[in-house]
C-alpha positions in Angstrom: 151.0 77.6 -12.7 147.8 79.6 -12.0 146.5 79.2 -8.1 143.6 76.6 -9.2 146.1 74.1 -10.3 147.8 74.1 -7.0 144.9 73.7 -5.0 143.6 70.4 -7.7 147.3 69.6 -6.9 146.7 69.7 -3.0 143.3 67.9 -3.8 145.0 64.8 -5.6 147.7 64.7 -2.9 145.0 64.1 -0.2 143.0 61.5 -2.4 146.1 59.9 -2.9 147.1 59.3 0.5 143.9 58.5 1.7 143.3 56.0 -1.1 139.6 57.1 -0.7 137.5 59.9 -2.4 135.0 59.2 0.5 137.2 60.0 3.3 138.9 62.6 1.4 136.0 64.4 1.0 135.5 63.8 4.7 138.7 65.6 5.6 139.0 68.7 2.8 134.7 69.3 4.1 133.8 69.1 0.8 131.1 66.9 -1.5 132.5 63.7 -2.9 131.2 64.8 -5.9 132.8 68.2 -6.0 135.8 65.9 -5.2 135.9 64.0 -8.2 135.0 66.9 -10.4 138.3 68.1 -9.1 140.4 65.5 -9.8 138.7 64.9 -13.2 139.5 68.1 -14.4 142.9 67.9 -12.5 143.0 64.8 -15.2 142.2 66.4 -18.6 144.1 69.3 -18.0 147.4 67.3 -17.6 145.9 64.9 -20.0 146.8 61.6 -17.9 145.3 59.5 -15.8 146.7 60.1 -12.1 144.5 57.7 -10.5 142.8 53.9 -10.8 139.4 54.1 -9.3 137.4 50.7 -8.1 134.4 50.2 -6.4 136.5 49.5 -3.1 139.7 51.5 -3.4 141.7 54.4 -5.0 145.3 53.9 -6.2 148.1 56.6 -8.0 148.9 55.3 -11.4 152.2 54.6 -12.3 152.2 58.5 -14.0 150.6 59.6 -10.4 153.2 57.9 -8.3 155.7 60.1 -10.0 153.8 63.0 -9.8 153.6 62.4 -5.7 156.9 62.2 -5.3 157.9 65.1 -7.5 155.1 67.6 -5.7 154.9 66.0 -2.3 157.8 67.4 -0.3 157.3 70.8 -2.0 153.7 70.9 -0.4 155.1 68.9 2.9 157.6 72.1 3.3 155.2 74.5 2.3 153.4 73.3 5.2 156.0 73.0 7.6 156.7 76.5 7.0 153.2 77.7 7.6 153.0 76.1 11.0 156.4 77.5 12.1 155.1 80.5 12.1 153.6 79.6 15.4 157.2 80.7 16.8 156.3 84.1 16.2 153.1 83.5 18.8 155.6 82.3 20.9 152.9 79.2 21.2 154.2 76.0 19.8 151.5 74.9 17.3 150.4 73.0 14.3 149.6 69.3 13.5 152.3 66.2 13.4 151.7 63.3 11.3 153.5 60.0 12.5 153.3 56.6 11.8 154.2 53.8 14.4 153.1 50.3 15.0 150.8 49.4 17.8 153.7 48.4 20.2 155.8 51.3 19.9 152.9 53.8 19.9 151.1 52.3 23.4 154.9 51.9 24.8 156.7 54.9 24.2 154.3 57.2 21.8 151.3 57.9 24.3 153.2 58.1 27.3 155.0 61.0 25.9 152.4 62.4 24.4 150.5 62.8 28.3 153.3 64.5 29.2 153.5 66.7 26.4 150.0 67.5 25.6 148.8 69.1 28.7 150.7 72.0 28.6 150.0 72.9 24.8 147.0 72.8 24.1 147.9 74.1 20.4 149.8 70.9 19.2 147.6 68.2 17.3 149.2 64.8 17.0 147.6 62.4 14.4 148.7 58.9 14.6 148.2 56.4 11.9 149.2 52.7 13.2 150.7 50.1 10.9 153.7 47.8 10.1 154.1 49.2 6.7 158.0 50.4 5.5 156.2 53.4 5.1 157.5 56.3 2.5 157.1 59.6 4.9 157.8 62.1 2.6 155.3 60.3 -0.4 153.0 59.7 1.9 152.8 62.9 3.9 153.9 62.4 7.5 156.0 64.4 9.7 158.0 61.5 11.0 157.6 57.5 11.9 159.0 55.2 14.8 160.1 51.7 14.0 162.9 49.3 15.0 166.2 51.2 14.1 167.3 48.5 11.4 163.7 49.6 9.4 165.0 53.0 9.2 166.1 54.2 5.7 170.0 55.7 5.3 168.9 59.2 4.1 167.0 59.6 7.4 167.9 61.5 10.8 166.5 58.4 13.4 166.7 59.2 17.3 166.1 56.5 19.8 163.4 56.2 22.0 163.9 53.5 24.0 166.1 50.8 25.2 167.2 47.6 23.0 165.1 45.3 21.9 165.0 41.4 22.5 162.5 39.1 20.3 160.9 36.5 22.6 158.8 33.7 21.7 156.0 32.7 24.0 153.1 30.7 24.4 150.0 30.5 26.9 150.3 27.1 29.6 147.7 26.0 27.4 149.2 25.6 24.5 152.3 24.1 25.6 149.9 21.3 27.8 149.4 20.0 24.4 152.4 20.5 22.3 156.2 20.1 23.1 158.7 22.8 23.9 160.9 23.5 20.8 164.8 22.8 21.8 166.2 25.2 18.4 164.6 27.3 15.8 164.2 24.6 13.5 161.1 23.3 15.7 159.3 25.8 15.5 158.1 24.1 12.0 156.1 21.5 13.7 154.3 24.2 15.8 150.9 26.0 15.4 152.7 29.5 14.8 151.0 32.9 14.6 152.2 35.1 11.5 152.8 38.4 10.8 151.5 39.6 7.4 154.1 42.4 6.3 151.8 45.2 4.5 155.1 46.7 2.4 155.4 43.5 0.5 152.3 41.4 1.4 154.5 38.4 2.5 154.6 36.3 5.5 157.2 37.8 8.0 160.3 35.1 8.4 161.4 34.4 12.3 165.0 35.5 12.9 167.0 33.5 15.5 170.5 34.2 16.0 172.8 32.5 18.8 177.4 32.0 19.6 177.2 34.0 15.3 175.1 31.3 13.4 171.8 33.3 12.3 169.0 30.7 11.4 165.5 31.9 9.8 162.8 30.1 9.9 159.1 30.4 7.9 156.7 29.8 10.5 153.5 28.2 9.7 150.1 28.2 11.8 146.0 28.9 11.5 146.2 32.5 12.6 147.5 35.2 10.6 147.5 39.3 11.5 148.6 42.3 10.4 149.2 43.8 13.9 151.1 42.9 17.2 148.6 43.5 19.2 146.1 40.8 17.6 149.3 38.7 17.4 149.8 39.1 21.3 145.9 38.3 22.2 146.1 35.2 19.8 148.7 34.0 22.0 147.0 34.6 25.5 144.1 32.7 23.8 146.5 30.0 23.3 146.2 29.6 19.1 149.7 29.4 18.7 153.2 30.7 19.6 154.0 34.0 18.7 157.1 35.9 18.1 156.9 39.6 19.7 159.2 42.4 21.5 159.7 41.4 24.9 158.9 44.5 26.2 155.5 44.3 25.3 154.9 40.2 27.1 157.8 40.7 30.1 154.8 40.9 33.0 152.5 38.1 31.3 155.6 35.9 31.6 156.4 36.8 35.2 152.9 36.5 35.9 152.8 32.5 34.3 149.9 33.7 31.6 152.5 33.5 28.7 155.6 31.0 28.8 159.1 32.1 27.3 161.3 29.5 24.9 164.5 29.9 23.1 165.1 32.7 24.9 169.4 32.1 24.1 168.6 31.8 20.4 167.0 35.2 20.6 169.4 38.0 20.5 169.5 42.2 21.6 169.1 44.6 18.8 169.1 48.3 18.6 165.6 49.1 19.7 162.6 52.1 18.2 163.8 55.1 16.8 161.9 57.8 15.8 163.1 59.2 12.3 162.1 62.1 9.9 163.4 63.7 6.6 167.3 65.4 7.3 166.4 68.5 5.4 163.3 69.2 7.5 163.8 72.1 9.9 161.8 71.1 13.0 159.1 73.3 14.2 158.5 74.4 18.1 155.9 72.2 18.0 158.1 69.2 16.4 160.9 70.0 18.1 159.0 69.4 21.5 158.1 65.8 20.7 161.8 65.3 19.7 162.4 66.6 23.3 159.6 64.0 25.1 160.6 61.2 22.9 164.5 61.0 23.5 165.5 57.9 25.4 168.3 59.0 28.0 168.7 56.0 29.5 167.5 53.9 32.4 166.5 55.4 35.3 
């Protein structure tokens, strides 16, 4: 395949994961016109159409989709390689893409990355936050953090922090006008605050478990969010109960602005892991973050 084909290759990759020829034309510093050009010649010469274009959003095909994950981890190694070469500098370098949610990335994710950072001034770390099951490979990033039970099989995962306990909680406020729930199964006659899951659009379900009987229960409630964060706030407010890590509410429960209930129905659960691709040969630069992220246990 002549040169020009690989680089309208690398062109659809990055519209692709973007989902926007506007901000894909931001990051390649080209026109958005020259951009589409691109891809529509990209288009004719494979004669198929890679991409759905409407006013709001771009989105692979079905024929695209397949051509992502046949080309992605080709260009994903090819440019692994490339910044590995920073070994022979002897100055870690390069750019890591990761994915995290909101939680995990203010908790353990920045933390690290102030100690890291400082001291190599060569390392970029983008960080794109959401609760998505995301595809790494497909979607071009260097590695994700999530709860270790979210991690796929074919994946190395290393933890990054301790287990993990669920806890639901509610502002004084809120519990000045409604009951305290006794078991799970109260929780349906509760103003509850939902998490919309981006993988599969649906409403996530509340997992209890407690002496080996699990009980799930669909939550119902006036608030819905797509992040923890707006999940956690809608709870200080006092719209609802919420159902978050309980790491991230510990000291607004000690402190009487959030109020703990079933804490025995909620149980411990392998905790955040940080997982990339097991044929990926870390760079200096990845191999660093490895190194700041491992958990080693309580001080």
């Amino acid at each position: 395949m002549i040169q020009e084909n690989l680089n309208d290759l690398q062109v659809f990759l990055v519209v692709a994961r973007e989902r926007s020829f506007t901000r894909a034309a931001a990051k390649l510093g080209v026109s958005q016109s020259a951009l589409s050009h691109t891809i529509r010649l990209l288009e004719e010469r494979l004669d198929v159409r890679l991409l759905t274009r409407t006013t709001r959003s771009v989105a692979p095909t079905d024929v695209g989709a397949r051509l992502i994950a046949g080309i992605a981890p080709s260009f994903h190694h090819i440019e692994t390689e490339l910044v590995a070469l920073g070994d022979l500098r002897k100055k870690p370098a390069g750019s890591i893409r990761i994915t995290t949610g909101d939680h995990a990335a203010q908790a353990y994710l920045l933390p690290a990355l102030r100690r890291l950072l400082p001291n190599y001034p060569n390392i970029c770390i983008e960080i794109s936050v959401n609760y998505g099951l995301t595809d790494i490979v497909a979607e071009g990033y260097d590695a994700g953090i999530r709860l270790n039970e979210q991690v796929a099989k074919d994946m190395i995962a290393m933890p990054i922090s301790t287990d993990a306990t669920m806890a639901v909680v509610g502002s004084p406020d809120y519990f000045e006008r409604y009951a305290t729930p006794a078991v799970p199964q109260d929780l349906t006659e509760h103003m509850c605050i939902n998490l919309r899951t981006p993988t599969h659009g649906g409403l996530y379900v509340w997992e209890f478990g407690k002496a080996g009987q699990a009980v799930n229960v669909r939550v119902n409630g006036q608030v819905i969010a797509n992040s923890g964060w707006m999940i956690y706030q809608s709870a200080l407010q006092g719209l609802g109960l919420a159902y978050l890590n309980l790491n991230m509410v510990r000291e607004d429960i000690k402190a009487g602005r959030l109020v703990r209930v079933l804490a025995d129905w909620c149980e411990t659960f392998p905790g955040y892991h940080l997982f990339y691709p097991n044929r990926r040969q870390p760079s200096p630069a990845f191999s660093l973050l490895l190194d700041a992220l491992r958990y080693r246990g309580e001080k």
